[in-house]
C-alpha positions as CSV (number, residue, x, y, z in Angstrom):
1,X,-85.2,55.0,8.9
2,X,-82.7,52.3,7.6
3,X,-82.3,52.4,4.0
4,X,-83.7,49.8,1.9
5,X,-83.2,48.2,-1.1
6,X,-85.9,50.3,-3.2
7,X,-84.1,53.9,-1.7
8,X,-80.9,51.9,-3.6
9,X,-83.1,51.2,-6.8
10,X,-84.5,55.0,-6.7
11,X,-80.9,56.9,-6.7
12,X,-79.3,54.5,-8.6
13,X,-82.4,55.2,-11.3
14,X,-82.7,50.9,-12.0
15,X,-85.2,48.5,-11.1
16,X,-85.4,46.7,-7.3
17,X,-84.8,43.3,-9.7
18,X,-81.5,45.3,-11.2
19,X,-80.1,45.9,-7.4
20,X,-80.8,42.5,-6.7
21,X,-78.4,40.8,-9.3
22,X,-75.8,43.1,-8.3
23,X,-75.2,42.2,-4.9
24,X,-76.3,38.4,-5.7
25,X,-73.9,38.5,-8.7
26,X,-76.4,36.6,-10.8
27,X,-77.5,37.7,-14.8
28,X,-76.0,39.8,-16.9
29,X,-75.8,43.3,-16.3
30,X,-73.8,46.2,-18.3
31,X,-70.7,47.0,-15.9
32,X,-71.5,50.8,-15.8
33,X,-74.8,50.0,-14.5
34,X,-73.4,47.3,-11.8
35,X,-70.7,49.9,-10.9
36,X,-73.5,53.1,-10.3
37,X,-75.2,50.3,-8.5
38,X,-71.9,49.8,-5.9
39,X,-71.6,53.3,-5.9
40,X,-74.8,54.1,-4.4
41,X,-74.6,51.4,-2.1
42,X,-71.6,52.7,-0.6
43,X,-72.9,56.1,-0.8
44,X,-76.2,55.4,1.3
45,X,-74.5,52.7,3.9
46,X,-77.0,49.8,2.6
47,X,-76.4,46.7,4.3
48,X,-78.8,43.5,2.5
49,X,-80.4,41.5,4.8
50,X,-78.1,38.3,4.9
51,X,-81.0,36.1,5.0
52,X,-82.7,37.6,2.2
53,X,-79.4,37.3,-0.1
54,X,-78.7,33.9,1.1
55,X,-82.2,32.9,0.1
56,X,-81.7,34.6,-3.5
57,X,-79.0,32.5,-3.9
58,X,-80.7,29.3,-2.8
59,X,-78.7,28.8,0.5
60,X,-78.8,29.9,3.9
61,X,-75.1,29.2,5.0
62,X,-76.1,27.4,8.4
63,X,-75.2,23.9,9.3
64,X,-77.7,22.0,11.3
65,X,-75.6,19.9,13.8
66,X,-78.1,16.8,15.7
67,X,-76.5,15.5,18.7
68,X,-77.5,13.4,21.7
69,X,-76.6,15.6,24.4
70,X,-74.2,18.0,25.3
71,X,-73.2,16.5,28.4
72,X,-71.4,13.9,27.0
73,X,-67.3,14.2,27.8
74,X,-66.1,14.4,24.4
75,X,-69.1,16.6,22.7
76,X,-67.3,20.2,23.0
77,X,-64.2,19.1,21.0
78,X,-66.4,17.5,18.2
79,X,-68.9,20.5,17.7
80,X,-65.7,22.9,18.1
81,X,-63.9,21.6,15.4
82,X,-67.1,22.2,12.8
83,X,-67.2,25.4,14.4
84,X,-63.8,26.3,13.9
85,X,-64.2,25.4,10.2
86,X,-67.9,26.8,9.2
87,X,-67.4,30.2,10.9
88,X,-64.0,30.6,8.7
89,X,-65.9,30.1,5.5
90,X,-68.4,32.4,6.9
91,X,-71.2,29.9,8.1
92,X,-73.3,29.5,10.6
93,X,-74.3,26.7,13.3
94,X,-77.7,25.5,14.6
95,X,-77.2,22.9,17.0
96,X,-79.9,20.5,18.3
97,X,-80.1,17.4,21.0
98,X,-82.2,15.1,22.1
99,X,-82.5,16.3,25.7
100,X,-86.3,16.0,25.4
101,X,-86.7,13.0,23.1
102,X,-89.3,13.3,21.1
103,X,-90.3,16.7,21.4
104,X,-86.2,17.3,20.6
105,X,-87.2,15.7,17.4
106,X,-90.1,17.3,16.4
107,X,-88.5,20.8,16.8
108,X,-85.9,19.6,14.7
109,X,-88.4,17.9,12.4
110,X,-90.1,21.5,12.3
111,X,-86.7,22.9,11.2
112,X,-86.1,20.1,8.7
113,X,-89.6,20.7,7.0
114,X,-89.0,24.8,6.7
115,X,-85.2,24.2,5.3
116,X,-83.7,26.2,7.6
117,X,-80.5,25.2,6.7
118,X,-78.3,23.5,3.6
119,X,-76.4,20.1,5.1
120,X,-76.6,18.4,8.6
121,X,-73.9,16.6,10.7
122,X,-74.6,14.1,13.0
123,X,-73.9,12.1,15.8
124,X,-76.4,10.0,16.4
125,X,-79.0,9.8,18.6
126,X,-80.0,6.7,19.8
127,X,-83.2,5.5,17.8
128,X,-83.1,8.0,15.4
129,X,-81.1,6.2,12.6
130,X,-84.2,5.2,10.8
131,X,-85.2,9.0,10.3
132,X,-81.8,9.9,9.7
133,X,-81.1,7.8,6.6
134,X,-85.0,9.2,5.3
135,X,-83.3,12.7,5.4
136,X,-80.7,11.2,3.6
137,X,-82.9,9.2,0.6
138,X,-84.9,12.5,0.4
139,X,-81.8,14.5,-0.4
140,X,-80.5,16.4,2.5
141,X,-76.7,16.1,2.7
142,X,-75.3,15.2,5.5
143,X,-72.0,13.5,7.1
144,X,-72.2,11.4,10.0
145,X,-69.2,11.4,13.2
146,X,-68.2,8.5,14.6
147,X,-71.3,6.2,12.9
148,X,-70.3,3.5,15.0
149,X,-70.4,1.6,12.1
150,X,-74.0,1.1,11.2
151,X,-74.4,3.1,8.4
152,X,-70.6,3.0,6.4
153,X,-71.2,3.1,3.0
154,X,-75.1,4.2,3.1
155,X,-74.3,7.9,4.8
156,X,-71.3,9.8,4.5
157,X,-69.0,9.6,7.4
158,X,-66.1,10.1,9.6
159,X,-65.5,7.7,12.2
160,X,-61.5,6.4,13.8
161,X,-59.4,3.5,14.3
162,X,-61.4,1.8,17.4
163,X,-60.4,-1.7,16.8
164,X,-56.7,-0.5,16.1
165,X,-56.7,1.5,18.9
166,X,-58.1,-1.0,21.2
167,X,-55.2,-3.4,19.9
168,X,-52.2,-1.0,20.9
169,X,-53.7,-0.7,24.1
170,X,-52.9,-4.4,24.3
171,X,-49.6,-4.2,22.8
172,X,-48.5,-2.1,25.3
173,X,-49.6,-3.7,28.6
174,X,-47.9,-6.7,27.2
175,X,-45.2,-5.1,26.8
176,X,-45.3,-3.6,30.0
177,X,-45.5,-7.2,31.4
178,X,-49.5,-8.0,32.1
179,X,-50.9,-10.8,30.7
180,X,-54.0,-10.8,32.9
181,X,-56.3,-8.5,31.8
182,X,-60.0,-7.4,32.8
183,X,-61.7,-5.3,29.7
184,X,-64.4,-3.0,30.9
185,X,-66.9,-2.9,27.8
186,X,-69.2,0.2,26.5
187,X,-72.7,-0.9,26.1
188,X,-73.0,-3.5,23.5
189,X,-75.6,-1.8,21.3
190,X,-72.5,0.2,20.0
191,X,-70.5,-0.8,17.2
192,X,-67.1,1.1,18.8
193,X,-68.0,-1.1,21.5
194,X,-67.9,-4.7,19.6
195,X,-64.6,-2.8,17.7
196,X,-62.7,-2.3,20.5
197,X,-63.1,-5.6,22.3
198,X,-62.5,-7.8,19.2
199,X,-59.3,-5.2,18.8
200,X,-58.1,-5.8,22.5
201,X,-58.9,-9.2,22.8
202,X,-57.3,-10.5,19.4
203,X,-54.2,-8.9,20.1
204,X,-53.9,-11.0,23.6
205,X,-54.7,-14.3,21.8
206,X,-51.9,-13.6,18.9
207,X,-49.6,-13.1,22.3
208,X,-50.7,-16.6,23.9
209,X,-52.8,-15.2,26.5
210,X,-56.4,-14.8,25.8
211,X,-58.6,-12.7,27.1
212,X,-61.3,-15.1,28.4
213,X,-65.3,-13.9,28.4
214,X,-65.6,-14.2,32.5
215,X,-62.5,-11.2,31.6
216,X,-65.2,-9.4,29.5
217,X,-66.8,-7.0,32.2
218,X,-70.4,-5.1,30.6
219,X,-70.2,-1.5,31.1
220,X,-72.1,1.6,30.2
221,X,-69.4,4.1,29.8
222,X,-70.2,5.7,33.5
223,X,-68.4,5.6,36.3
224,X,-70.3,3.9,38.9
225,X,-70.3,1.2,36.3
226,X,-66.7,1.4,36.1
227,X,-66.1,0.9,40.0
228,X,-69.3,-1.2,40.2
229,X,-67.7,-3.9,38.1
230,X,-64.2,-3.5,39.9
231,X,-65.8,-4.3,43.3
232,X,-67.7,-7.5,42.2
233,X,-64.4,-8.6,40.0
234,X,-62.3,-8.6,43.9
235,X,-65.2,-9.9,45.6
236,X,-65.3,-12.8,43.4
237,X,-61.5,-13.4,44.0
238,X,-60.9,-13.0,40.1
239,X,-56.9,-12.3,39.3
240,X,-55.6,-9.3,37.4
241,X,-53.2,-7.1,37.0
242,X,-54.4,-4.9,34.2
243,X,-57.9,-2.8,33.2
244,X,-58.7,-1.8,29.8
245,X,-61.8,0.1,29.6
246,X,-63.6,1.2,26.8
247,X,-64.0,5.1,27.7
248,X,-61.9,7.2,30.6
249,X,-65.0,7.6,32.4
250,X,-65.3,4.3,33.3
251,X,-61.8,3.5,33.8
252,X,-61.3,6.5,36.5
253,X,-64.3,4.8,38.2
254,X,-62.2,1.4,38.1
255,X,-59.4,3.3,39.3
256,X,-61.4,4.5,42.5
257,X,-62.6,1.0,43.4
258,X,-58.9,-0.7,42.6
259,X,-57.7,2.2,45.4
260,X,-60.3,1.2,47.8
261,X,-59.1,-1.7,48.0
262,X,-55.9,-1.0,48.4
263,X,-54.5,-1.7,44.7
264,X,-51.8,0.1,43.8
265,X,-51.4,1.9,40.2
266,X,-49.8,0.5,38.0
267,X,-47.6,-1.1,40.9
268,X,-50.4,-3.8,41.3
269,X,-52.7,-3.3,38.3
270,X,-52.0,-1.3,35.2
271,X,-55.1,0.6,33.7
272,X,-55.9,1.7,30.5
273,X,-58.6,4.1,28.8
274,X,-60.1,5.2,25.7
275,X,-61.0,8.7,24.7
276,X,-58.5,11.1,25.9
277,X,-60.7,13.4,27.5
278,X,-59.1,16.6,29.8
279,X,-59.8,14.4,32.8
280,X,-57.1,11.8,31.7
281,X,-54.6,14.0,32.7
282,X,-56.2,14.6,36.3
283,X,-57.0,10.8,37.3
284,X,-54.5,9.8,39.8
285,X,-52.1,8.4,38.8
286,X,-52.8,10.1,35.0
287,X,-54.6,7.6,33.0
288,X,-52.6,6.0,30.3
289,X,-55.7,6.3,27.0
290,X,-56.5,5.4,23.4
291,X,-56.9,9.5,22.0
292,X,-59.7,9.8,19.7
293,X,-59.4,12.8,17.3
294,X,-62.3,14.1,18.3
295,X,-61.9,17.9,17.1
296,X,-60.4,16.4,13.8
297,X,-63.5,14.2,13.3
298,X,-65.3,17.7,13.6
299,X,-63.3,19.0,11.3
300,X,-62.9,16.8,8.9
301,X,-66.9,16.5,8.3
302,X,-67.8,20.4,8.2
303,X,-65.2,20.3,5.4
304,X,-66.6,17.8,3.6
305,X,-70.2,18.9,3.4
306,X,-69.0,22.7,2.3
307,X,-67.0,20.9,-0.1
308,X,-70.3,19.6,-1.2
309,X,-71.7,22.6,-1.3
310,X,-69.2,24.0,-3.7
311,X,-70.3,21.0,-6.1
312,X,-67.3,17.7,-4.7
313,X,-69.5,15.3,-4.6
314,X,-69.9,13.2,-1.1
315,X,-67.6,10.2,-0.6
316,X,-69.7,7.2,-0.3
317,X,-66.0,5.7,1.8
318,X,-65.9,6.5,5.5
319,X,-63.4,9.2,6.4
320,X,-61.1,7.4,9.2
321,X,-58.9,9.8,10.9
322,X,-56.1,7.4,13.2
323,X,-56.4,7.0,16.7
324,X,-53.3,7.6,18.7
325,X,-51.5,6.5,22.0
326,X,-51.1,8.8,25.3
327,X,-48.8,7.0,27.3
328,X,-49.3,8.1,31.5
329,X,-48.8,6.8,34.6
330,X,-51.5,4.7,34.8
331,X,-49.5,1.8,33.7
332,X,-45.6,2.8,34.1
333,X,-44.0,3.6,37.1
């Protein structure tokens, strides 16, 4: 039979209440007592439940992590950096999409209700912002990743340099000679999206060449939409000689169209990406991209909500963590 707390109470000769405090650490309790206490613990091999002692304590030492999906390139490195950071401090993860819409929801409603666990990051699902900052008037901390800029200053956050990113992306096909560029957008429901073209484009217009909207190609972040784009572009005998898109995906689909029809790379057009994904490296030519710190964005918001925990109270600035360059042979030769 495993040993329980009241076989602990009964050889130590102290109350259930009195075994309690010990291993919670909480009252005051004379040390010979608290020491017989250990003793006997030891002695019998009790291990506490760690939900019960977590609940004496007021916490339950999970994380609750909403996301959209999992499918989504960059998602592994942002939920392994929290990872990496609760399970060193001895936490646990319960991780939630949206794969089901509203039914996603109300599971994680469900959760939300019993208080299942102590803080929540986010990345947010599309329509969901409204319930989100609820959570957030009723109490529940919580850090958002890459906010997209709708919520900085309402909800803690950490986000990155998209418009400065965007803008060296520019620098450096300028400097690389191309001064005709097509821009390959994300959908323009996303702030990152309106960041990174007013980054690219006002960079061109400082140089004398700017980016004109018939440039200024709508994409979705996918692929097909990527090549799609490409395709009408030549059909509609529109010049370039350089593609910045807003995510790799898309720009690896640009790249497959600008082959098909027999441009070379970077020879003939230079392209440029965002995101820095693993497939960057595996494009042909490898993609030249913007890197988002996606695993330090992790990071960097597990630490701040157990910092909270610990009683540092929640920045009300966003947390910007740079972008940086990756520099391929997408656009040297």
């Amino acid at each position: 039979m495993p040993i329980t707390i009241a076989d602990v109470a009964a050889r130590a000769k102290v109350s259930k209440t009195t075994v309690s405090r010990v291993l919670n650490g909480k009252g005051e309790l004379d040390e010979s007592t608290a020491a017989r206490v250990r003793a006997v613990i030891e002695e019998l091999g009790y291990v506490p439940s760690a939900r019960a002692v977590n609940l004496a304590r007021g916490r339950t030492r999970v994380v609750a992590m909403l996301v959209p999906s999992l499918t989504w390139p960059w998602m592994g490195e942002v939920v392994q950096g929290a990872v990496d950071v609760l399970e060193a401090e001895e936490y646990g993860l319960l991780l939630f999409t949206c794969n089901r819409g509203e039914d996603s929801m109300r599971q994680f409603g469900a959760q939300v209700a019993a208080k299942s666990f102590d803080g929540l990051l986010v990345i947010e699902p599309e329509g969901t912002l409204d319930y989100i900052a609820t959570l957030h008037a009723r109490g529940l901390p919580m850090v958002l990743i890459d906010d997209r800029d709708q919520m900085s200053g309402q909800i803690p956050s950490v986000g990155t340099t998209n418009h400065l990113g965007a803008g060296v992306a520019a620098r450096h096909l300028i400097e690389v000679g191309r001064h005709r560029p097509l821009m390959i957008t994300g959908p323009s429901r996303f702030g990152c999206t309106q960041q990174r073209r007013d980054g690219f484009t006002a960079v061109y217009a400082e140089a004398g060449h700017p980016v004109d909207e018939d440039r200024i190609l709508l994409g979705d972040f996918t692929f097909e939409q990527g090549a799609k784009v490409i395709h009408q572009a030549i059909a509609a005998g529109v010049e370039f000689d350089a593609v910045f898109c807003h995510n790799d995906v898309s720009a690896a689909g640009a790249m497959q169209a600008l082959l098909e029809n027999g441009r070379r790379i970077p020879e003939d057009v230079s392209v440029v990406g965002f995101d820095d994904i693993p497939m960057a490296e595996h494009t042909q030519p490898p993609l030249t991209t913007v890197h988002q710190p996606m695993r330090e964005m992790g990071e960097a918001a597990a630490r701040t909500l157990l910092a909270h925990f610990e009683g540092t109270p929640l920045p009300n600035r966003p947390t910007i963590i740079p972008a940086t360059f990756t520099v391929r042979e997408s656009t040297v030769v």
